[in-house]
Structure formats: structure tokens, C-alpha cells
C-alpha positions, 0 to 999 in steps of 0.5 A: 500500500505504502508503494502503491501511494508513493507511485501515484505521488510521483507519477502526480508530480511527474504530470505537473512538471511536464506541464505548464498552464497559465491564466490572467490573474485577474481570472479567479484564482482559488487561494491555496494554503502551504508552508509560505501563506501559514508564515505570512499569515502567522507573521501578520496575524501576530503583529496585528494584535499589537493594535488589538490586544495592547491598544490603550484600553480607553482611547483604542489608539495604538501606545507608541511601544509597548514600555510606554503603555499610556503614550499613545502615537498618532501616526503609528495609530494611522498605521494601525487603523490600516492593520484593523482594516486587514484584519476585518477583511481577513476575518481575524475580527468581525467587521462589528468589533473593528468598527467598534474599536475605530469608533472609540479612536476617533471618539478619543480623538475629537476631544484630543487636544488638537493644533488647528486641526492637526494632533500632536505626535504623542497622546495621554492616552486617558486624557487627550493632552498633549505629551511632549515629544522634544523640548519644543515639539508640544503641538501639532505634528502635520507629518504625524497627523498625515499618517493618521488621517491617512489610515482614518480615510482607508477606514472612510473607504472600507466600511462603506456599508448601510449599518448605521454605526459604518455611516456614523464612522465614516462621518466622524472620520469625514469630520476630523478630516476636513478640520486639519488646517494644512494651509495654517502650517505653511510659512513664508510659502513652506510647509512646516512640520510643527507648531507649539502653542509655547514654542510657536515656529521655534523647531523650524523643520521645512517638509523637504524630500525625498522621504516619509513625508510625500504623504503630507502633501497629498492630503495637504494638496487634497484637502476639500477645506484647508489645501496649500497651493502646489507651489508650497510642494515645489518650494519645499519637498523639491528644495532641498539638496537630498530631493534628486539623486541620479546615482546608480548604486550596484547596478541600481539606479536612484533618481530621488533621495540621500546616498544609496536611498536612506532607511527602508521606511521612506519606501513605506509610510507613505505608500501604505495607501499609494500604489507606487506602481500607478505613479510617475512624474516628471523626476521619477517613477515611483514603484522603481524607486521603492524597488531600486531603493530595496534592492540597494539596501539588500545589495548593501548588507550582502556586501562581504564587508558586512559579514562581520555583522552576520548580515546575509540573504535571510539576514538584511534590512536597515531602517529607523528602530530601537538599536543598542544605543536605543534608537537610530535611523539606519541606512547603509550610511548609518549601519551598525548591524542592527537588522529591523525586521519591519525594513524587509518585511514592509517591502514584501511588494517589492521584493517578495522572494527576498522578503520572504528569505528573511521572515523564514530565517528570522522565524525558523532561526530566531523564532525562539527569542525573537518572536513574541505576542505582537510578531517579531520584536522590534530589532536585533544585532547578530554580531552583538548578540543584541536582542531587542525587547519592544515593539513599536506601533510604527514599525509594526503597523507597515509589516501588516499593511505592506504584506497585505500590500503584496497578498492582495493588494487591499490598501493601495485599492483603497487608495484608488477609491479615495477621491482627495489622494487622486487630487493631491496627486494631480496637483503634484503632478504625479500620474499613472505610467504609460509603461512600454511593454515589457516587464516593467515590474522586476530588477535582477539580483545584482550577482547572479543578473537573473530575476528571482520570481517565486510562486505566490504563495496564496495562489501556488502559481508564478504570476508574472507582472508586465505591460502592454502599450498599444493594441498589438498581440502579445507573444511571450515565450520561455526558453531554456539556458541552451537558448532552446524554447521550452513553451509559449505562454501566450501566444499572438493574444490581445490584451488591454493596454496597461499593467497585466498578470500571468498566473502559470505553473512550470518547472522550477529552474533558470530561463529566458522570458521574451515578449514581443508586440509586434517590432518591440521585444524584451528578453530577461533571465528569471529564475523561478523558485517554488520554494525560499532558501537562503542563499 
């Protein structure tokens, strides 16, 4: 009997790998489940309970770590806004208790103490008064306040439903919205970060990019009561001497920001909401500046030099967190070899396989003193044998929303649906890409020159992103390393104009992918993984 089942095992496998099927992802797609969707579900699972479990029991908002169970965050509380909203759809709460709990937060934060408008960075979370954040820093934090409302209108957009407590949420939320008063923060035709009502305009700080605060000016600029005018972005984000790039860095090119990108966090907090696919303006494309930001970031820890901080494929991501000196913002020009595991699990839209190679190392290997009730603690130092203890709201809620990002696509469709972020965006001069057909989506690994796509572990197929520009067929054929072509996965097929997927099933191995519309043609090595290792 035993023979007999493993004869029909194989004989199954067999069938599989002399096969080869493909369907458009946009067809339905049972989900499946195996080893890679229970690690993303147990991860996202696990983190969203900070948000849950350890909210402050009175306000519902989000501590800002888990040492300081009475400071609650703004922004980190945005972000966790977004995490209940992953968890209602994937049925870790009802819809009823998350819309309870985001009742009670914007219950707690219309009495909040509020700076024209805006909140400041930390809350009491019994009170609502104000809890200092620096000598100066008393008063309204625009940039914590956008990452607040950010969350507060994805919330607006996902319980759209006819019960009358969604209705009232949706109003209250409509109603805190529309107070903000961006325009009162622009000064002398800047945007500022802050205001006290001691300190006045003593901190100073000018939003100038490229970083974290691309966010702000959506909403300032999509405002429906209070919006700055464009200028204000173009004098203040544009000006600065770290706004454009142009370097390449390991084969990766960089067109916005500081030397060799900055911490990972700049590629999240503002596009937990914004697909960076969808845009583009006249200095970049937004999704292959996350990407090559990632992939430099990567490319850095894999570095030899930095074997001494035990760094390695299963092994990277810097980005602002606790560290052994108690907080930095790491970079690869800030690098003590302290990992964040927010830093590679938050770009899981960018770089899925790689992303994963570190959850499954963190979890199999650290997984015993580094994974706690809220997921993973917040950062850790290999070659100090440092290990941290606490968990911050504003690295935990982008693990959450970033995976589900890339699951399923939740939060970035939410964002489409909200009217304002498109007309921040319009004013920026930020639109959606006219990609050229190809496979706009991908960069090779730096040291091997192929792409590594791996199958997507909800689906338990390949899916393969690429564009069409024009109305001309499609043809996209597979070929072996001899040069030999092993099968066509489309063939002379029509498709609409715009970012396309292709769910297929193949062998595991390294090929060559060509597509062709008519006289344009791209050909790319990519190496196809069924499973994660780490090397």
C-alpha cells in the first residue's frame, strides 16, 4: 500500500512538471494554503494584535511601544487603523468589533487636544493632552497627523456599508478630516512640520524630500477645506539638496533621495495607501524607486564587508528602530548591524522572494527569542548578540499593511477609491505610467543578473507582472539556458493596454522570458523558485 501511494505521488508530480498552464490573474484564482501563506499569515496575524490586544484600553489608539503603555502615537495609530482594516477583511475580527474599536479612536480623538486641526505626535492616552515629544515639539505634528488621517480615510473607504454605526464612522472620520488646517502650517510659502502653542515656529523643520513625508502633501494638496497651493510642494519637498539623486548604486539606479536611498521606511509610510506602481512624474517613477531603493539596501548588507555583522540573504534590512544605543535611523550610511525586521518585511511588494528569505530565517532561526505576542520584536544585532525587547506601533503597523500590500493588494485599492489622494496627486503632478511593454515590474539580483520570481504563495502559481502599450498581440515565450524554447505562454493574444498578470505553473529552474508586440521585444533571465532558501 505504502508503494502503491508513493507511485501515484510521483507519477502526480511527474504530470505537473511536464506541464505548464497559465491564466490572467485577474481570472479567479482559488487561494491555496502551504508552508509560505501559514508564515505570512502567522507573521501578520501576530503583529496585528499589537493594535488589538495592547491598544490603550480607553482611547483604542495604538501606545507608541509597548514600555510606554499610556503614550499613545498618532501616526503609528494611522498605521494601525490600516492593520484593523486587514484584519476585518481577513476575518481575524468581525467587521462589528473593528468598527467598534475605530469608533472609540476617533471618539478619543475629537476631544484630543488638537493644533488647528492637526494632533500632536504623542497622546495621554486617558486624557487627550498633549505629551511632549522634544523640548519644543508640544503641538501639532502635520507629518504625524498625515499618517493618521491617512489610515482614518482607508477606514472612510472600507466600511462603506448601510449599518448605521459604518455611516456614523465614516462621518466622524469625514469630520476630523476636513478640520486639519494644512494651509495654517505653511510659512513664508513652506510647509512646516510643527507648531507649539509655547514654542510657536521655534523647531523650524521645512517638509523637504525625498522621504516619509510625500504623504503630507497629498492630503495637504487634497484637502476639500484647508489645501496649500502646489507651489508650497515645489518650494519645499523639491528644495532641498537630498530631493534628486541620479546615482546608480550596484547596478541600481536612484533618481530621488540621500546616498544609496536612506532607511527602508521612506519606501513605506507613505505608500501604505499609494500604489507606487500607478505613479510617475516628471523626476521619477515611483514603484522603481521603492524597488531600486530595496534592492540597494539588500545589495548593501550582502556586501562581504558586512559579514562581520552576520548580515546575509535571510539576514538584511536597515531602517529607523530601537538599536543598542536605543534608537537610530539606519541606512547603509548609518549601519551598525542592527537588522529591523519591519525594513524587509514592509517591502514584501517589492521584493517578495527576498522578503520572504528573511521572515523564514528570522522565524525558523530566531523564532525562539525573537518572536513574541505582537510578531517579531522590534530589532536585533547578530554580531552583538543584541536582542531587542519592544515593539513599536510604527514599525509594526507597515509589516501588516505592506504584506497585505503584496497578498492582495487591499490598501493601495483603497487608495484608488479615495477621491482627495487622486487630487493631491494631480496637483503634484504625479500620474499613472504609460509603461512600454515589457516587464516593467522586476530588477535582477545584482550577482547572479537573473530575476528571482517565486510562486505566490496564496495562489501556488508564478504570476508574472508586465505591460502592454498599444493594441498589438502579445507573444511571450520561455526558453531554456541552451537558448532552446521550452513553451509559449501566450501566444499572438490581445490584451488591454496597461499593467497585466500571468498566473502559470512550470518547472522550477533558470530561463529566458521574451515578449514581443509586434517590432518591440524584451528578453530577461528569471529564475523561478517554488520554494525560499537562503542563499
Amino acid at each position: 500500500m505504502r508503494l502503491l501511494k508513493l507511485l501515484l505521488f510521483f507519477s502526480q508530480v511527474l504530470a505537473w512538471l511536464t506541464t505548464c498552464s497559465a491564466q490572467s490573474a485577474n481570472e479567479a484564482i482559488p487561494p491555496v494554503a502551504n508552508e509560505y501563506s501559514e508564515y505570512l499569515e502567522t507573521v501578520q496575524k501576530a503583529t496585528f494584535r499589537y493594535f488589538r490586544d495592547f491598544a490603550h484600553p480607553v482611547s483604542g489608539l495604538a501606545p507608541e511601544r509597548t514600555a510606554t503603555p499610556n503614550i499613545v502615537t498618532t501616526g503609528g495609530s494611522g498605521f494601525g487603523i490600516m492593520a484593523i482594516i486587514v484584519a476585518a477583511d481577513r476575518r481575524w475580527v468581525t467587521r462589528a468589533e473593528a468598527v467598534q474599536q475605530l469608533q472609540k479612536m476617533t471618539g478619543f480623538l475629537e476631544k484630543a487636544d488638537r493644533f488647528h486641526g492637526a494632533w500632536p505626535h504623542w497622546l495621554d492616552g486617558n486624557s487627550g493632552k498633549v505629551i511632549p515629544f522634544s523640548e519644543h515639539d508640544n503641538g501639532g505634528d502635520l507629518v504625524e497627523t498625515a499618517f493618521l488621517v491617512n489610515g482614518l480615510l482607508s477606514a472612510r473607504a472600507y466600511f462603506d456599508g448601510t449599518a448605521a454605526a459604518e455611516k456614523d464612522l465614516r462621518q466622524r472620520i469625514d469630520k476630523l478630516w476636513r478640520e486639519v488646517e494644512w494651509d495654517w502650517y505653511v510659512r513664508d510659502g513652506k510647509l512646516l512640520w510643527h507648531w507649539s502653542p509655547n514654542h510657536a515656529w521655534k523647531m523650524n523643520h521645512p517638509l523637504r524630500g525625498h522621504d516619509e513625508t510625500l504623504i503630507t502633501y497629498v492630503l495637504a494638496l487634497g484637502s476639500p477645506t484647508h489645501a496649500i497651493k502646489p507651489e508650497v510642494y515645489q518650494n519645499t519637498y523639491q528644495q532641498s539638496d537630498h530631493y534628486t539623486n541620479g546615482q546608480t548604486y550596484f547596478g541600481y539606479k536612484l533618481l530621488l533621495g540621500f546616498p544609496m536611498g536612506g532607511p527602508l521606511f521612506f519606501t513605506h509610510y507613505s505608500f501604505l495607501s499609494l500604489d507606487p506602481r500607478l505613479m510617475q512624474d516628471e523626476q521619477t517613477n515611483y514603484w522603481e524607486q521603492n524597488r531600486n531603493h530595496t534592492l540597494i539596501n539588500r545589495a548593501h548588507c550582502l556586501q562581504p564587508r558586512q559579514a562581520m555583522f552576520g548580515y546575509g540573504p535571510g539576514n538584511w534590512g536597515l531602517t529607523a528602530s530601537d538599536d543598542y544605543n536605543f534608537y537610530d535611523a539606519h541606512s547603509p550610511t548609518n549601519d551598525n548591524g542592527t537588522i529591523s525586521p519591519t525594513a524587509a518585511l514592509s517591502s514584501f511588494p517589492y521584493t517578495p522572494y527576498y522578503s520572504m528569505q528573511v521572515l523564514r530565517n528570522l522565524y525558523l532561526r530566531e523564532g525562539n527569542r525573537f518572536f513574541g505576542p505582537y510578531g517579531f520584536y522590534d530589532a536585533y544585532n547578530k554580531g552583538l548578540n543584541w536582542y531587542s525587547n519592544q515593539y513599536l506601533a510604527i514599525d509594526q503597523g507597515p509589516i501588516v499593511v505592506m504584506m497585505e500590500n503584496y497578498r492582495s493588494g487591499l490598501l493601495w485599492k483603497l487608495g484608488e477609491k479615495t477621491p482627495e489622494l487622486g487630487t493631491g496627486l494631480t496637483k503634484m503632478g504625479i500620474k499613472k505610467p504609460a509603461y512600454p511593454t515589457g516587464f516593467y515590474a522586476y530588477a535582477p539580483d545584482f550577482r547572479t543578473g537573473y530575476i528571482d520570481l517565486w510562486k505566490h504563495p496564496d495562489w501556488g502559481a508564478y504570476v508574472l507582472d508586465f505591460a502592454v502599450k498599444g493594441t498589438g498581440a502579445i507573444t511571450l515565450a520561455v526558453f531554456d539556458e541552451a537558448g532552446r524554447e521550452v513553451r509559449k505562454l501566450i501566444d499572438a493574444k490581445t490584451y488591454p493596454e496597461g499593467m497585466q498578470q500571468l498566473a502559470f505553473q512550470f518547472p522550477d529552474g533558470k530561463y529566458e522570458f521574451e515578449l514581443v508586440q509586434g517590432a518591440d521585444k524584451q528578453r530577461v533571465k528569471i529564475s523561478l523558485h517554488q520554494s525560499v532558501d537562503n542563499q
